[in-house]
LUMFI-377924 format. One record per residue (C-alpha): residue in three letters; chain; x, y, z. Coordinates in nm, 3 decimals. Layout:
N
<rec><resn>ALA</resn><chain>A</chain><u>X</u><v>Y</v><w>Z</w></rec>
...
end
This chain:
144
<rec><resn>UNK</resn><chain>A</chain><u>-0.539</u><v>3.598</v><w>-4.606</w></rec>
<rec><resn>UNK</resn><chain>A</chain><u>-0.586</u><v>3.381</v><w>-4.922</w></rec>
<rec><resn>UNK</resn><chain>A</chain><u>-0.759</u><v>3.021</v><w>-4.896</w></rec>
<rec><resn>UNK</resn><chain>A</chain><u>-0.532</u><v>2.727</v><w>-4.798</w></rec>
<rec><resn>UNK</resn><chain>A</chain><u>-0.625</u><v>2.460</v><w>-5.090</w></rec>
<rec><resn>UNK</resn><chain>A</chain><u>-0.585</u><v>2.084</v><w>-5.040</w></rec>
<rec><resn>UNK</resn><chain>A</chain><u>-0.204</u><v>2.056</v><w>-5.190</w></rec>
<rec><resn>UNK</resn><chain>A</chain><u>-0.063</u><v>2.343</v><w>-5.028</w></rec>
<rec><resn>UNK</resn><chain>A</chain><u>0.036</u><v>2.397</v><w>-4.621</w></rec>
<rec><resn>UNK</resn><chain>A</chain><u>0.017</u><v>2.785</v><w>-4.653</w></rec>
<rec><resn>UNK</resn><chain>A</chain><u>-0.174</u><v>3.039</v><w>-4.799</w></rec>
<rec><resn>UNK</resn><chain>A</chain><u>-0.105</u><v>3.131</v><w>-5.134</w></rec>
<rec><resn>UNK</resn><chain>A</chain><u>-0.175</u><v>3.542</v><w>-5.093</w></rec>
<rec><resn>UNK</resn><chain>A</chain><u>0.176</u><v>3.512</v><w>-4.836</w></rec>
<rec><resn>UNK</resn><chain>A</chain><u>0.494</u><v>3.639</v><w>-5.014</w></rec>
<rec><resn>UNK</resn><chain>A</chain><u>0.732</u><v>3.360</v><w>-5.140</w></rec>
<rec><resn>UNK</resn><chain>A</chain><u>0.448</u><v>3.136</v><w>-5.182</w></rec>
<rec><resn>UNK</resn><chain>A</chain><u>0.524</u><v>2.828</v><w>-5.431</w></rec>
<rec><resn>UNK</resn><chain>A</chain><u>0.327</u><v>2.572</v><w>-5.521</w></rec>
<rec><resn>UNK</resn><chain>A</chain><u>0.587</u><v>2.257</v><w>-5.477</w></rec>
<rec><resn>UNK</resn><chain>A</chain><u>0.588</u><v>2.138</v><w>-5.099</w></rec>
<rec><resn>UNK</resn><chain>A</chain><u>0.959</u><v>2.150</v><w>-5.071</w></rec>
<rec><resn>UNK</resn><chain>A</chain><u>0.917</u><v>2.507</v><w>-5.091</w></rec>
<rec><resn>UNK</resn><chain>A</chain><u>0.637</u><v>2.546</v><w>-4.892</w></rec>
<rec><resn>UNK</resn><chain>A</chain><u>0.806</u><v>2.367</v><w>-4.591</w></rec>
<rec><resn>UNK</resn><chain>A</chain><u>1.124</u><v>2.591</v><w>-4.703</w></rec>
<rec><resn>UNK</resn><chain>A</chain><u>0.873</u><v>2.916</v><w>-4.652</w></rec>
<rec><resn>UNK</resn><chain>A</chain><u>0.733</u><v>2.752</v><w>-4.269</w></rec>
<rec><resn>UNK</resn><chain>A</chain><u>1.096</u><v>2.695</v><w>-4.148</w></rec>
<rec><resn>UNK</resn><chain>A</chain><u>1.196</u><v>3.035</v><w>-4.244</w></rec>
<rec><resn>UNK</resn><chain>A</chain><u>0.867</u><v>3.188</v><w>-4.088</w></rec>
<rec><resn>UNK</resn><chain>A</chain><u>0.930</u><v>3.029</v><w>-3.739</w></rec>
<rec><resn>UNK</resn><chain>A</chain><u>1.270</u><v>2.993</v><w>-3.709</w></rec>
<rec><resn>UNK</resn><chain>A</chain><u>1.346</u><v>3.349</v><w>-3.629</w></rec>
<rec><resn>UNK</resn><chain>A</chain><u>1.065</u><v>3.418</v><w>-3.365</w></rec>
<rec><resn>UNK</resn><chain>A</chain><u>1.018</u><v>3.041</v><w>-3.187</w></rec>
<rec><resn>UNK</resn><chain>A</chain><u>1.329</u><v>2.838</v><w>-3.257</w></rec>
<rec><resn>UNK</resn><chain>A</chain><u>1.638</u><v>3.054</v><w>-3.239</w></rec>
<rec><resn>UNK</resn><chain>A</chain><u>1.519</u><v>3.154</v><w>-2.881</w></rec>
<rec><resn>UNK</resn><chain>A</chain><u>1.436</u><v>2.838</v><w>-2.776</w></rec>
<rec><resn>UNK</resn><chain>A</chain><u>1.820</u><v>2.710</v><w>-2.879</w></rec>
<rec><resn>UNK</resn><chain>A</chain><u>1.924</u><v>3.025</v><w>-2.693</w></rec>
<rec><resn>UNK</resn><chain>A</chain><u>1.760</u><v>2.936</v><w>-2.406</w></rec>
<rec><resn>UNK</resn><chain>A</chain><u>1.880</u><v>2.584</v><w>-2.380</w></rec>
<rec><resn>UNK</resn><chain>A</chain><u>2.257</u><v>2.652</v><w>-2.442</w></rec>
<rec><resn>UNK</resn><chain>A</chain><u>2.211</u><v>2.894</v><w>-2.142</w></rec>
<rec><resn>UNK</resn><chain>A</chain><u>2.057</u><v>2.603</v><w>-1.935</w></rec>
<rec><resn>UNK</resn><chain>A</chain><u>2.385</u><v>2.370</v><w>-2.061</w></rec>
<rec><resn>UNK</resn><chain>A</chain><u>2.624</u><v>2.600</v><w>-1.986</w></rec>
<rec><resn>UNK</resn><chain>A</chain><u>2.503</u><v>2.650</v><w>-1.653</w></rec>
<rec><resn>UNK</resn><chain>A</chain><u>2.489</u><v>2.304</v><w>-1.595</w></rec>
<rec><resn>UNK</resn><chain>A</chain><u>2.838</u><v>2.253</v><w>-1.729</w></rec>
<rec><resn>UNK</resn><chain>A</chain><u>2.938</u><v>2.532</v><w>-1.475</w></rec>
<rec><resn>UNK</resn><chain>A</chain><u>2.774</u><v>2.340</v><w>-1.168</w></rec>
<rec><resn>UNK</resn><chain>A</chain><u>2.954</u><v>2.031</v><w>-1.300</w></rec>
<rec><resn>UNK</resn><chain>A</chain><u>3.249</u><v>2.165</v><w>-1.261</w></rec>
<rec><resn>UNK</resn><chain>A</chain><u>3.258</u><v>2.341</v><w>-0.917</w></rec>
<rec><resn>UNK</resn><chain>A</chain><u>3.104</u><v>2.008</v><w>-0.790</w></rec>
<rec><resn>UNK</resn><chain>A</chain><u>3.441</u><v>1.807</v><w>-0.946</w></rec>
<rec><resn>UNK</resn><chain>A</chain><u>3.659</u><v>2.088</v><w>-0.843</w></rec>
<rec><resn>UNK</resn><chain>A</chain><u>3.515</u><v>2.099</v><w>-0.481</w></rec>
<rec><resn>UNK</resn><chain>A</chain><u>3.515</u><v>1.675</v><w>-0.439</w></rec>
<rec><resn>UNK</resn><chain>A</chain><u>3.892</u><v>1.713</v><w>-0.525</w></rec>
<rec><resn>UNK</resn><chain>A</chain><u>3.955</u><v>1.927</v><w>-0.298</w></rec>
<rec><resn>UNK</resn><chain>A</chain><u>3.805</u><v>1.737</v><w>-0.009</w></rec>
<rec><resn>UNK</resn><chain>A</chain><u>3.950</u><v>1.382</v><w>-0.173</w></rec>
<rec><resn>UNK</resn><chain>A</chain><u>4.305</u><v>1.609</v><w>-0.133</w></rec>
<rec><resn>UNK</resn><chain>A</chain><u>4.189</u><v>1.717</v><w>0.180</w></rec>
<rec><resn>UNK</resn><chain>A</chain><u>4.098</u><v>1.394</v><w>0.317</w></rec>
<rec><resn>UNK</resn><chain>A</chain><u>4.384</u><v>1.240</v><w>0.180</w></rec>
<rec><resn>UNK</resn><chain>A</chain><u>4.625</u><v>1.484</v><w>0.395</w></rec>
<rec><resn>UNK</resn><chain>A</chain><u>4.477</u><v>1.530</v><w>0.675</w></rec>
<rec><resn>UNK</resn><chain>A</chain><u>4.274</u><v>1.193</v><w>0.766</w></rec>
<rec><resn>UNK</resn><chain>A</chain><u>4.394</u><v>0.959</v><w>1.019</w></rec>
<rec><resn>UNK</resn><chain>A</chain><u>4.559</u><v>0.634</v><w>0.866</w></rec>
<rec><resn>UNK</resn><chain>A</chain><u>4.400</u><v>0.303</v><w>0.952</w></rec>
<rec><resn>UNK</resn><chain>A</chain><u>4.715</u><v>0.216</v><w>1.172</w></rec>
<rec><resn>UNK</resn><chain>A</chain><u>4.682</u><v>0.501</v><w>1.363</w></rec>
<rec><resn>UNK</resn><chain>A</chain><u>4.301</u><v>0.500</v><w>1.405</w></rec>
<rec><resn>UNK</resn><chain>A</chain><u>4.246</u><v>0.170</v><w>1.519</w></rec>
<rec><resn>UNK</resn><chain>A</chain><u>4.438</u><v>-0.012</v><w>1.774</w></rec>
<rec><resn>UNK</resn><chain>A</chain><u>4.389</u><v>-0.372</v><w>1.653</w></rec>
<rec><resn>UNK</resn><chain>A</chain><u>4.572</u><v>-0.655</v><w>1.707</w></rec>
<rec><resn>UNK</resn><chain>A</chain><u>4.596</u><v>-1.005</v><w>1.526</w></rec>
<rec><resn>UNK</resn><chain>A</chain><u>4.403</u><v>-1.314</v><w>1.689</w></rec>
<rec><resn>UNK</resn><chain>A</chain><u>4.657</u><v>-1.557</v><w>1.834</w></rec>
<rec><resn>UNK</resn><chain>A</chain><u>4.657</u><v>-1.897</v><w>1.896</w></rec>
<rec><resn>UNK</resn><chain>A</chain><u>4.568</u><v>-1.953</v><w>2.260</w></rec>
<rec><resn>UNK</resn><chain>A</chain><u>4.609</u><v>-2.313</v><w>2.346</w></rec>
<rec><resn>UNK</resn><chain>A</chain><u>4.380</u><v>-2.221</v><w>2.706</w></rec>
<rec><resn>UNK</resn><chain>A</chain><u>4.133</u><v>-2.085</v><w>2.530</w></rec>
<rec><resn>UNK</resn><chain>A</chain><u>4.109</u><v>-2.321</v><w>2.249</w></rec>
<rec><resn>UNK</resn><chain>A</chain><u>3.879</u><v>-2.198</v><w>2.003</w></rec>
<rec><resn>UNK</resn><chain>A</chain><u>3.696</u><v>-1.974</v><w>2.204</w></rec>
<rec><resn>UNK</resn><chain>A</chain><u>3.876</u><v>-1.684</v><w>2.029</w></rec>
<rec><resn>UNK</resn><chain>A</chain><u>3.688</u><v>-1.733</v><w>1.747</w></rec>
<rec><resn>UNK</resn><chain>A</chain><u>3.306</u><v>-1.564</v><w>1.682</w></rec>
<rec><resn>UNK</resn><chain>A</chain><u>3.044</u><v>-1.829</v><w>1.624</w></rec>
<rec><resn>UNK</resn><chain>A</chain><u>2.978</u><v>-1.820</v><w>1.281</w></rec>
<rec><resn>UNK</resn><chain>A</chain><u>2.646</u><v>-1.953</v><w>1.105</w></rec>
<rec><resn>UNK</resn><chain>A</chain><u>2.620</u><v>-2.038</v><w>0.724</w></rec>
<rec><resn>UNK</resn><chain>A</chain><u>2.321</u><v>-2.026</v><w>0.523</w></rec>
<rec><resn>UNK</resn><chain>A</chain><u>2.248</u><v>-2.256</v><w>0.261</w></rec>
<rec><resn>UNK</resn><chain>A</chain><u>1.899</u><v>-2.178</v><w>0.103</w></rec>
<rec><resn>UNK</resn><chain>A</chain><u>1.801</u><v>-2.432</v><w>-0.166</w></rec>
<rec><resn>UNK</resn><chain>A</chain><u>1.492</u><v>-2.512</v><w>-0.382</w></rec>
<rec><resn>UNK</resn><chain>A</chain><u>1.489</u><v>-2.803</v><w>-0.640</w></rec>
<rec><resn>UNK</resn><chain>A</chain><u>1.829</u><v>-2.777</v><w>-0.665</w></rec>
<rec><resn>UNK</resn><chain>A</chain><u>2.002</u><v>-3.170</v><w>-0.742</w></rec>
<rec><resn>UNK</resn><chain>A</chain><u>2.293</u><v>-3.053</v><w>-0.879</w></rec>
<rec><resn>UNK</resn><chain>A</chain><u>2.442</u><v>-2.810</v><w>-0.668</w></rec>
<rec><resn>UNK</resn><chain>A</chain><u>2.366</u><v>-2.935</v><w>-0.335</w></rec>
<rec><resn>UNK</resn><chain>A</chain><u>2.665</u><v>-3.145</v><w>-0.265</w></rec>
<rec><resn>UNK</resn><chain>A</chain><u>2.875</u><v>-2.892</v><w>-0.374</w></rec>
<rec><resn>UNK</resn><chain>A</chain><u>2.727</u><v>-2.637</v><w>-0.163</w></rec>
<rec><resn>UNK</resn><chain>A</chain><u>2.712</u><v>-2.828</v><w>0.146</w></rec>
<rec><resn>UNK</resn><chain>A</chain><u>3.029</u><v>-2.993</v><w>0.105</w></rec>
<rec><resn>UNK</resn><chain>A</chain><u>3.208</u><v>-2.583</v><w>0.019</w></rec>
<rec><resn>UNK</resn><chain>A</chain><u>3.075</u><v>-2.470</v><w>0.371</w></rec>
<rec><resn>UNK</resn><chain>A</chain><u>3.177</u><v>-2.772</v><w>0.521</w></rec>
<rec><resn>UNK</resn><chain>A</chain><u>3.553</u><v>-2.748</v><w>0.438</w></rec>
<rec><resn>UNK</resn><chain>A</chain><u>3.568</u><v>-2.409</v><w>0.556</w></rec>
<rec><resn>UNK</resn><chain>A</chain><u>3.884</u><v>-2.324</v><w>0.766</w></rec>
<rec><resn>UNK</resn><chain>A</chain><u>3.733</u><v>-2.253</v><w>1.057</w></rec>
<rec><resn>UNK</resn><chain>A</chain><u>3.662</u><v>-2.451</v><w>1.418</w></rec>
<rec><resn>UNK</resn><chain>A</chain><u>3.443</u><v>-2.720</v><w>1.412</w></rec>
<rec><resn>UNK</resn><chain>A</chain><u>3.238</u><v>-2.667</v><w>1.746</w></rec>
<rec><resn>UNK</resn><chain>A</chain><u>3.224</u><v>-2.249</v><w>1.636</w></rec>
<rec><resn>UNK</resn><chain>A</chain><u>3.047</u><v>-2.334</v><w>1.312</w></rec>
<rec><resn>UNK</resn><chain>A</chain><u>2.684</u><v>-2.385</v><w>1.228</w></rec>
<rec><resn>UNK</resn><chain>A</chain><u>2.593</u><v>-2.478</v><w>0.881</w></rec>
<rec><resn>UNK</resn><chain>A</chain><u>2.211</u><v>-2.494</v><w>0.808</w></rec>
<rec><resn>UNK</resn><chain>A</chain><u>2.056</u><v>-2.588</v><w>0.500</w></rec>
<rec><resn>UNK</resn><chain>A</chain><u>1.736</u><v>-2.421</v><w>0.441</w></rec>
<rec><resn>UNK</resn><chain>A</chain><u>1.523</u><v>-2.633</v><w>0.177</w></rec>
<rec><resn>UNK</resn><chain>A</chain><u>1.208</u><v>-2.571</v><w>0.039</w></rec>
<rec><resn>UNK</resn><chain>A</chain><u>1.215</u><v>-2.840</v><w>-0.247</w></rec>
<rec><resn>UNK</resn><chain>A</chain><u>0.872</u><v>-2.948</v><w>-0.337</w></rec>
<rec><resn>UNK</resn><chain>A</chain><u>1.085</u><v>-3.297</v><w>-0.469</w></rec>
<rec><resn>UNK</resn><chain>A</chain><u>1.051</u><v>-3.579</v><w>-0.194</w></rec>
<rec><resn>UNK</resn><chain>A</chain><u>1.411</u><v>-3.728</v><w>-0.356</w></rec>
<rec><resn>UNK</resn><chain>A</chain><u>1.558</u><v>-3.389</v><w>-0.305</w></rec>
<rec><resn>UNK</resn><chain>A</chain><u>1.457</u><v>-3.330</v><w>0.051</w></rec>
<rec><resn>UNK</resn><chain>A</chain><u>1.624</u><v>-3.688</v><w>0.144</w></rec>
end
């Protein structure tokens, strides 16, 4: 093999040897795309298309089960025997699940009216609600 000088990337004894670096790089492409690249591509549309096959059993099988499912499956009607709360006047509002409401603040003067005053309009009985106000405001006005 010939010496590699300082301006060239190949040796000059190779065949097709020029001295400008466009073709130079020209020369390496065409010595390595045959033998490294072209079966590297070939390998990786073989990994895509197998991919692209799993992608499309795994669509084709979840519509057959959505179909499937979608036959087959109990409605909601049928499945759950439910009925609507009613107004007991005996019972009063006993009916209803006790229900507690968060309200975590911290430094927060503008919005805590509004948030205390939201969960306190909610529809629901009086004496089956609990609204607490968890504050952690390092501001002495705030806490007040």
């Amino acid at each position: 093999m010939g010496e590699i000088s300082g301006k060239s990337f190949i040796a000059e004894s190779l065949p097709g040897y020029s001295s400008d670096i466009g073709g130079q790089i020209g020369m390496l492409w065409e010595l390595i795309k045959a033998p490294l690249i072209v079966p590297l591509l070939t390998i990786c549309v073989y990994i895509c298309l197998a991919m692209s096959i799993m992608v499309f059993m795994e669509r084709l099988y979840m519509g057959v089960v959505i179909v499937l499912v979608k036959l087959f499956w109990k409605k909601p009607e049928k499945r759950y025997k439910w009925e609507p709360m009613k107004d007991d006047l005996e019972e009063g509002s006993a009916a209803f699940p006790l229900v507690l409401v968060q309200i975590p603040m911290f430094n927060e003067k503008e919005v805590y009216k509004i948030s205390i005053g939201a969960a306190s309009n909610l529809s629901w009985p009086a004496d089956r609600l609990v609204i607490q106000v968890l504050d952690d405001s390092t501001d002495f006005l705030i806490k007040q």
